[in-house]
C-alpha positions in Angstrom: 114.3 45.5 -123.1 113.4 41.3 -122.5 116.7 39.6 -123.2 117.6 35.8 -123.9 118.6 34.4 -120.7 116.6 37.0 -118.0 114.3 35.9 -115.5 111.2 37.5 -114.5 109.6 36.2 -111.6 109.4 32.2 -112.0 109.6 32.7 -116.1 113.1 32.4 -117.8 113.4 33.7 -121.1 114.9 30.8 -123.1 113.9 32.3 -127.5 113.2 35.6 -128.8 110.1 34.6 -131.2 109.8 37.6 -133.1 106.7 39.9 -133.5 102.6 38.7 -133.3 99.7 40.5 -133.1 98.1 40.9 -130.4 94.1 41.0 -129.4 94.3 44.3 -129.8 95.4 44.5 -133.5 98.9 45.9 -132.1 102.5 44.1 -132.7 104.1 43.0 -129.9 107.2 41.1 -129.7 107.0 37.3 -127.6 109.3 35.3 -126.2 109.3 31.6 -125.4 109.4 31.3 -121.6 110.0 28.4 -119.4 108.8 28.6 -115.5 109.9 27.0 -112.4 107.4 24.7 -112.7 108.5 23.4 -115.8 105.7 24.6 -117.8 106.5 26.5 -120.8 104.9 29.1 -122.4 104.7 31.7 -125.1 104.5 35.8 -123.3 104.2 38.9 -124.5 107.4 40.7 -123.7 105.3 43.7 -122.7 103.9 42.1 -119.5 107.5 40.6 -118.6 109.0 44.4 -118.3 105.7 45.9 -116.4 105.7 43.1 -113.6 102.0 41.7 -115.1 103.6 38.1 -115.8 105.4 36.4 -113.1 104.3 32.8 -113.8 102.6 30.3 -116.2 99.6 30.5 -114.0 100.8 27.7 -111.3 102.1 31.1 -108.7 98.8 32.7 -108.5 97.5 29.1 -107.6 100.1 29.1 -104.4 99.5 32.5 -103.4 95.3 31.5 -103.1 96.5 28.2 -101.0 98.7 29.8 -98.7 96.0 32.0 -98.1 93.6 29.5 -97.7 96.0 27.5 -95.3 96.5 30.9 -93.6 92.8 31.5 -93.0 92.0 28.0 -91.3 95.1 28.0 -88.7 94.0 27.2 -85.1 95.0 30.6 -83.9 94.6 33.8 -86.4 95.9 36.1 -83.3 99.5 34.3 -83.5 99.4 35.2 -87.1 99.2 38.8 -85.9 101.8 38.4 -83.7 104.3 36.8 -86.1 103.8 39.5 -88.8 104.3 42.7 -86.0 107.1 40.5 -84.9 108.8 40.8 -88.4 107.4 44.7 -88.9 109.3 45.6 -85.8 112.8 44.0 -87.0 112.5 43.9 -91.2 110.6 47.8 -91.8 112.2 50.8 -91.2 108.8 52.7 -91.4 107.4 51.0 -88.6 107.0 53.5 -85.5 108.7 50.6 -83.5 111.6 49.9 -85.6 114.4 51.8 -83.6 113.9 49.9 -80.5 114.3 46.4 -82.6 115.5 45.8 -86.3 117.1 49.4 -85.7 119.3 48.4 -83.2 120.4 45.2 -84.2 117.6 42.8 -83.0 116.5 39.9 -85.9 114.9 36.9 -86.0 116.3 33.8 -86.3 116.0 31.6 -89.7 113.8 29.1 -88.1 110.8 31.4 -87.9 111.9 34.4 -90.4 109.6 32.6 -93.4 108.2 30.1 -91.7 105.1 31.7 -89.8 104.1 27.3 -89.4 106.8 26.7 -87.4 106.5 29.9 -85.3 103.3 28.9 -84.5 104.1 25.2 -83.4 106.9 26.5 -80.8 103.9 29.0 -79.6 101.7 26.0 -79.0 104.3 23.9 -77.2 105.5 26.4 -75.1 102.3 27.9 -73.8 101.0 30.2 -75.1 97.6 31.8 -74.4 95.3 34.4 -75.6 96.1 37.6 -73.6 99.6 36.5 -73.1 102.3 38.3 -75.0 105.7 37.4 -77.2 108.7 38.3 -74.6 112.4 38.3 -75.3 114.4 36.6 -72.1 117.2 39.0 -73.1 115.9 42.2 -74.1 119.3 42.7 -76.2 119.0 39.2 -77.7 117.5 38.0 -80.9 113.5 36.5 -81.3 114.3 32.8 -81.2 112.9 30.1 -79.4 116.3 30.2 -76.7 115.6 33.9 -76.3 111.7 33.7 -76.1 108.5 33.1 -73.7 105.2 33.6 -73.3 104.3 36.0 -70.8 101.1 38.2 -68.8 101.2 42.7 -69.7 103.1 42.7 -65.8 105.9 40.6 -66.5 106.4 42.1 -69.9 106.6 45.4 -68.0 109.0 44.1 -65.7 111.6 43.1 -68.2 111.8 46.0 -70.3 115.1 47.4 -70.5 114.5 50.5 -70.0 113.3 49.8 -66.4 114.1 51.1 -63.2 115.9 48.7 -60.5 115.7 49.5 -56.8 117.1 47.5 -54.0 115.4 47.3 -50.5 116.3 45.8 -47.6 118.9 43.6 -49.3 115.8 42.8 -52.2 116.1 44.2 -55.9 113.0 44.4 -57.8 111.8 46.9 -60.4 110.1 49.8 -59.7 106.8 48.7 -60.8 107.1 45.8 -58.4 108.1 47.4 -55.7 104.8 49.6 -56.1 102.6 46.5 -56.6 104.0 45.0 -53.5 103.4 48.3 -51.1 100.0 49.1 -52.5 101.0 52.7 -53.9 100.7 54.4 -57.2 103.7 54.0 -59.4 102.5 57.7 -61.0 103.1 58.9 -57.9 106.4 57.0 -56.6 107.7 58.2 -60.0 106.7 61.8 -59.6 108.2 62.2 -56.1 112.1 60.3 -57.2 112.1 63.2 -60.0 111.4 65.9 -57.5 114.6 64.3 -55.8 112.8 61.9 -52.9 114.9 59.1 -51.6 113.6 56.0 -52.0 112.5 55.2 -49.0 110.6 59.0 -49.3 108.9 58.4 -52.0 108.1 55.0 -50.8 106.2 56.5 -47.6 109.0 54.4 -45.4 110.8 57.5 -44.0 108.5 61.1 -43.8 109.4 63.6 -46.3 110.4 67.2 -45.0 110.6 69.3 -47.6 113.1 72.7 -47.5 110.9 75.9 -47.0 110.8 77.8 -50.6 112.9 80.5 -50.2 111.6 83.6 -52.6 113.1 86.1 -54.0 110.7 88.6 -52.3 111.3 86.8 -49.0 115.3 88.1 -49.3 113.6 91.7 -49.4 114.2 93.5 -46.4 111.3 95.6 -45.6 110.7 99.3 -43.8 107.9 99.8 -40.9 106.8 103.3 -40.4 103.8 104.6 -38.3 101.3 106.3 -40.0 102.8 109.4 -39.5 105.4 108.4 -41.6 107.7 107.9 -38.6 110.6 105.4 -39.3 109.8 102.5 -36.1 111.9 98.9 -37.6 113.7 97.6 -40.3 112.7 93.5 -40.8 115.1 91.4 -42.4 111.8 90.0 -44.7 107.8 90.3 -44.8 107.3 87.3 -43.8 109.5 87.9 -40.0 107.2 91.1 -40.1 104.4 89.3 -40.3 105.2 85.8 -38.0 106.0 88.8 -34.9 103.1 91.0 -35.6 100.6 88.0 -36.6 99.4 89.6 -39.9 99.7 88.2 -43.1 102.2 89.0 -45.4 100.9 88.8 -48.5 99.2 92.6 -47.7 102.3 93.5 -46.5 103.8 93.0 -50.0 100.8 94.8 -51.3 101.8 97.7 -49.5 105.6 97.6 -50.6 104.0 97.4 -54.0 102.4 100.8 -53.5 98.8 98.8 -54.4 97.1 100.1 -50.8 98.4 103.0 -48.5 98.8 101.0 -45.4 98.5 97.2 -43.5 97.5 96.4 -39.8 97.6 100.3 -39.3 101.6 100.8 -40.6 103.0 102.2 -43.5 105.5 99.5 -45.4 108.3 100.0 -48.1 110.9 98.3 -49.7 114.4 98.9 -48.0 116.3 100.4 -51.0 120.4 99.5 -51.1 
């Protein structure tokens, strides 16, 4: 219901002015409106309540020059970057919102509506295609204190989620460190979660790794002659099969019951 005194959009509903008909032969109730612009006009109360009459007329004419001015800026790529910029801190549906605007990161007043002046610091303080927008301080706020413009690496390198390591007295990011001594950072990474040092994983100090101790290597196994006569208990296969210089795999296959005999002996599990 339009009321004397609301405002819908840039209109302000100053007279109720009773009931016309409309176009369409129906009766619809008008009111006198006056906009922002000073302009006044007479609007069917209809298209105030459904959102279809925001203005005189004078706001669709801004909305088609800001677009034209938005159209013929120097850089259309900063554009880009200025509206992901406010996705990431100002929508909670963007995929990338938890890591900004979800945890407290905004953007400072400066550039928050003002894509124009965004752009002007960008130009000033420069900025290049194939660079990227990069916070100083990854817990600090997008303003032009807090921000620089800088290559995919050192982006990389100041994420806060990264991984410091200190050599020799030297602390640079994991990443670093890899580009430095010419090795994958896949496989430095790999090798620290298996438990490496860092000089391990590095290739600076050899890596022994324990012997894998199975559970079928605890076994202690029975050799009997194939006569069935008891000759040695082993403590596992794999002794049986260093002394005798066979392979233990078909001495397991024996145990198993899945052949009768190996290397000309009968072998069985010792039961407790």
């Amino acid at each position: 219901m339009v009321e004397v005194g609301q405002k819908y959009g840039k209109l302000l509903v100053v007279e109720d002015l009773g009931y016309f008909k409309t176009p369409n032969n129906e009766n619809r109730r008008f009111f006198k409106c006056v906009c922002d612009c000073g302009t006044v006009v007479k609007v069917n109360g209809h298209l105030l309540t459904n959102g279809h009459k925001k203005s005189c007329g004078c706001l669709k004419g801004e909305i088609q020059r800001a677009r034209s001015i938005i159209h013929n800026i120097n850089n259309p790529k900063l554009l880009y970057v200025w509206r992901t910029m406010k996705q990431r801190c100002l929508v909670p549906t963007c995929k990338d919102y938890r890591l900004y605007g979800g945890r407290g990161i905004r953007i400072c007043d400066e550039w928050l509506n003002d894509f124009f002046s965004f752009n002007s610091w960008a130009e000033k303080n420069g900025y290049k295609e194939g660079l990227m927008l990069d916070r100083i301080d990854n817990d600090g706020n997008y303003e032009p204190e807090n921000c620089r413009w800088a290559t995919p690496v050192e982006q990389a390198n100041n994420k806060r989620t990264n991984v410091f390591i200190t050599l020799n007295g030297e602390t640079n990011t994991l990443r670093e460190w890899c580009t430095f001594i010419n090795i994958r950072y896949g496989t430095v990474e790999a090798r620290l979660r298996r438990g490496w040092t860092i000089e391990q994983a590095f290739g600076i100090e050899p890596y022994n790794p324990p012997k894998r101790i199975l559970k079928s290597r605890r076994k202690k196994v029975l050799q009997f002659s194939m006569d069935n006569v008891f000759l040695r208990e082993w403590d596992s296969m794999y002794d049986a099969a260093e002394c005798l210089g066979c392979n233990p795999h078909y001495i397991k296959k024996t145990c198993l019951g899945e052949q009768k005999s190996y290397a000309g002996y009968i072998w069985k599990y010792k039961v407790d």
